[in-house]
C-alpha positions in Angstrom: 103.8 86.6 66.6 103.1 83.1 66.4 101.0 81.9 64.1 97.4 80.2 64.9 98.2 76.5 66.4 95.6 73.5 66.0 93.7 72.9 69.3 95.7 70.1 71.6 93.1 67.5 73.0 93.9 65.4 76.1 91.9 62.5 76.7 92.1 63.0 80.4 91.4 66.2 82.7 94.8 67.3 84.2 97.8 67.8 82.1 101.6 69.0 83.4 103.0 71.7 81.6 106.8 72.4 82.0 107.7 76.0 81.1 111.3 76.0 79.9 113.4 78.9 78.8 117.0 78.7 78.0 118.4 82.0 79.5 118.9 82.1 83.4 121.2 85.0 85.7 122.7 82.6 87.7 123.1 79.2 85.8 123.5 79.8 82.4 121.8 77.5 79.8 120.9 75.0 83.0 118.3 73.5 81.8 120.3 72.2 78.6 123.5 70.8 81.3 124.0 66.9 81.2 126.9 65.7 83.5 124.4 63.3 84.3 124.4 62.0 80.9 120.3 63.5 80.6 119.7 67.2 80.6 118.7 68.7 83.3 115.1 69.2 81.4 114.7 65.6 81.2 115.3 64.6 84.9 112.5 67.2 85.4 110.3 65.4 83.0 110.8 62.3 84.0 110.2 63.3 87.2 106.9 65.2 86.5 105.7 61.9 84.7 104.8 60.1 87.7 102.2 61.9 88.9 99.3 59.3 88.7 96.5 61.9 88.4 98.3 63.8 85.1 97.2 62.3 81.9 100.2 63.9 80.4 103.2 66.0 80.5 104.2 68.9 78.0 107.3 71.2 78.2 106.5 74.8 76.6 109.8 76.6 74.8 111.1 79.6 73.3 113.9 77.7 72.6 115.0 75.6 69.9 117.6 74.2 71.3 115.4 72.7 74.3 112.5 71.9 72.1 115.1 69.4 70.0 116.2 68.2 73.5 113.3 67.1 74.7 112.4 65.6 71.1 115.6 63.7 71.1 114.6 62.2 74.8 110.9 61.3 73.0 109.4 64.0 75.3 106.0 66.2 74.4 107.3 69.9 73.3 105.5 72.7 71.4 106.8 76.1 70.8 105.9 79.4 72.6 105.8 82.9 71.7 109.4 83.8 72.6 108.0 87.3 73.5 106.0 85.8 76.4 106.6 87.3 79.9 106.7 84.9 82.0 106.6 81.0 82.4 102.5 81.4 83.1 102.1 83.0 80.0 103.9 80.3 78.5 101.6 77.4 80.1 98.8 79.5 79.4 99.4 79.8 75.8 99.4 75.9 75.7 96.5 75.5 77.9 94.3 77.9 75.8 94.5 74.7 72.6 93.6 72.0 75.5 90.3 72.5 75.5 88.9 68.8 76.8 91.8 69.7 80.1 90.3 71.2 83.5 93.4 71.2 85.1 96.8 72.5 84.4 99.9 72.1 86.7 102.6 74.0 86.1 105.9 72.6 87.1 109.4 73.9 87.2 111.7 73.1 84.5 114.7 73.3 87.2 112.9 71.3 89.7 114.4 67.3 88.9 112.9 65.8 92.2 109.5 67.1 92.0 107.7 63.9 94.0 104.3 62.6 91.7 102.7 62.1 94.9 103.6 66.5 95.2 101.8 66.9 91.8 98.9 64.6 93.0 98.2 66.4 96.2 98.0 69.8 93.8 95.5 68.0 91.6 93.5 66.3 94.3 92.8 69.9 96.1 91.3 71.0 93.1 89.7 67.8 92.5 88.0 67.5 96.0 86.7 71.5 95.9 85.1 72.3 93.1 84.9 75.5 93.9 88.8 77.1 94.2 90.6 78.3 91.2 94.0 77.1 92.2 96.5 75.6 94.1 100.5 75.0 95.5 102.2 73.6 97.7 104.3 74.3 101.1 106.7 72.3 103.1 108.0 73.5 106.9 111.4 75.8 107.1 113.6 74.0 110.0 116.3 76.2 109.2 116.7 80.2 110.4 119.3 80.5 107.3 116.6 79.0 105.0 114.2 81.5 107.1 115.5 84.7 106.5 117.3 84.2 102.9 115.1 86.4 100.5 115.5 84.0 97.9 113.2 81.2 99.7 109.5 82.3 99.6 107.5 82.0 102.9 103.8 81.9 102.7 100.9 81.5 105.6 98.0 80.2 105.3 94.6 79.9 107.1 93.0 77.1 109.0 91.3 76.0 105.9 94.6 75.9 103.7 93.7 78.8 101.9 97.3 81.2 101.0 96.9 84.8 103.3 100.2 85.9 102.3 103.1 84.9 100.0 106.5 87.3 101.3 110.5 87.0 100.7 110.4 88.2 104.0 110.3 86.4 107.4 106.2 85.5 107.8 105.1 85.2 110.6 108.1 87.9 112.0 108.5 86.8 115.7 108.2 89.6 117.8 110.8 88.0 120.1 112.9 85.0 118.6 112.9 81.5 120.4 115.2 78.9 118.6 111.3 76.7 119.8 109.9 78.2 116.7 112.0 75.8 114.5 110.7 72.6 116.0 107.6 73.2 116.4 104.7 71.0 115.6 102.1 72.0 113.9 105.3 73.7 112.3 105.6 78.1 112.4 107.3 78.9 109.1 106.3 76.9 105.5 108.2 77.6 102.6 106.7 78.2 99.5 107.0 75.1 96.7 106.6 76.9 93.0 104.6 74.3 91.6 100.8 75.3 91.2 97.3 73.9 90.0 94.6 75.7 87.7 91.3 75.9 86.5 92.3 75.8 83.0 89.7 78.4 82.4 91.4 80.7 85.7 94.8 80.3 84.4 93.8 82.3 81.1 92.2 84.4 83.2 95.2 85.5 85.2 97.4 85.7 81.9 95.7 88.4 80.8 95.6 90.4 84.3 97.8 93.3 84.6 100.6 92.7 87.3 99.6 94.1 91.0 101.3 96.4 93.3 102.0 94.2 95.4 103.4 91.6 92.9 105.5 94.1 91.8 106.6 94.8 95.0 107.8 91.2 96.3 108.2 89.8 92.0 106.4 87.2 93.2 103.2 86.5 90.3 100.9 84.9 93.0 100.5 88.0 94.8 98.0 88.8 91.8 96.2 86.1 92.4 95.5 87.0 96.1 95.0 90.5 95.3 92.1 89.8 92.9 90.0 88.4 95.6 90.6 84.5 94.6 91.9 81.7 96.8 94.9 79.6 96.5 94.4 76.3 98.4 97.9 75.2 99.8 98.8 71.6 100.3 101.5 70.8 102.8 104.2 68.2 101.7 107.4 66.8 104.1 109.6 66.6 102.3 111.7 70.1 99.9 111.7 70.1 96.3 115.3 70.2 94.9 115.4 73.7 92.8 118.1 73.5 90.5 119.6 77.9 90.9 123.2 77.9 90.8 126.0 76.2 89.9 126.5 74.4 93.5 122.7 73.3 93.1 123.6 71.4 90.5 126.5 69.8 91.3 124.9 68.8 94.5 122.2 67.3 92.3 125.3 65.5 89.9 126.5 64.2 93.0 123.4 62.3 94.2 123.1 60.6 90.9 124.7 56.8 91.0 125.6 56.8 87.0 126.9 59.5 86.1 129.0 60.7 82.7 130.2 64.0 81.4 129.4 65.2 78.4 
């Protein structure tokens, strides 16, 4: 167990913390590759540090190895309980020593083209009702491959932008299919972004709620959230975050970068 840590104070009320953990199925060690001449961790950084709203950005390891990383970059890095469960536990175990923060985004370590203006948006729906616990992001599927893959999270969402339903599966399922339901505006299908806004005091709250059926069900951890009677406001953005998976992800991400080196 880790020993008691001195409480973090932010001088501002919303803070980014990056979850990182060096094991992954399908990309090994990603968040550690640099054929970009930066690890992978610090594109994500760099890219969570423009959000104008965030006083600051924090990655949360397990890891040694990414902890010196991000050191070596100049980045903000404190350890986690290695025997943590799950990336919200991890934020949550930072969040619980920021006691001057209300809100506490947590972004993606994998995600290097997070937009600031995607982290602001997150913030702002907090900001602007006082009232909701949390928040996340959606952007419109255009794609029936992107549609029915499993691995790209649909959720829909009421006229008030409040989350009814998070599924792997296809939400809304047509009854009958029309190619129309790809193009259409308002638009039918919205895949779910993994990037989310807390109430710093809600987000210890759900680390210490036991996981729900249907959670457990679909592995998806909001599903808790919805189950326990709160809200999730979702925020609609235009344009995909870039999720760094597998092995083609990333070298579609190298690709796009103008300087790049191995090593």
């Amino acid at each position: 167990m880790l020993q008691a840590a001195p409480k973090l104070r932010i001088r501002s009320t919303s803070q980014i913390i990056i979850p990182a953990r060096l094991a992954s199925t399908r990309l090994p060690r990603k968040l550690l590759l640099r054929e970009t001449g930066k690890p992978l961790i610090q594109h994500t950084y760099e890219a969570a540090r423009r959000s104008k709203h965030a006083a600051g950005v924090c990655v949360a390891t397990d890891a040694a190895e990414i902890f010196d990383a991000v050191r070596e970059f100049g980045g903000e890095v404190e350890m986690t309980d290695p025997a943590a469960p799950s990336g919200t536990d991890r934020v949550a175990q930072l969040a619980r020593r920021m006691v001057d923060v209300e809100i506490i985004v947590n972004v993606q370590g994998d995600e290097p083209e997070i937009a600031g203006r995607s982290i602001d948006l997150a913030i702002e729906l907090l900001e602007e009702n006082p009232s909701a616990v949390m928040s996340t992001l959606a952007t419109p599927i255009r794609s029936r491959h992107q549609l029915e893959d499993a691995s790209c999270v649909k959720v829909v969402f009421d006229a008030a932008g409040r989350a009814m339903y998070f599924s792997r599966s296809v939400v809304p399922r047509p009854r009958q299919w029309d190619d129309a339901l790809l193009t259409s505006s308002p638009p039918t299908f919205y895949q779910h972004v993994g990037l989310y806004a807390y109430r710093r005091d809600f987000l210890l709250q759900l680390a210490a709620m036991r996981p729900s059926p249907l959670e457990q069900v679909e592995k998806l951890e909001q599903l808790r959230v919805l189950e326990a009677g709160h809200s999730i406001l979702v925020g609609v953005i235009d344009e995909s975050t870039f999720g760094i998976d597998t092995p083609e992800d990333y070298q579609a991400f190298v690709a796009k970068r103008p300087h790049r080196t191995s090593g």
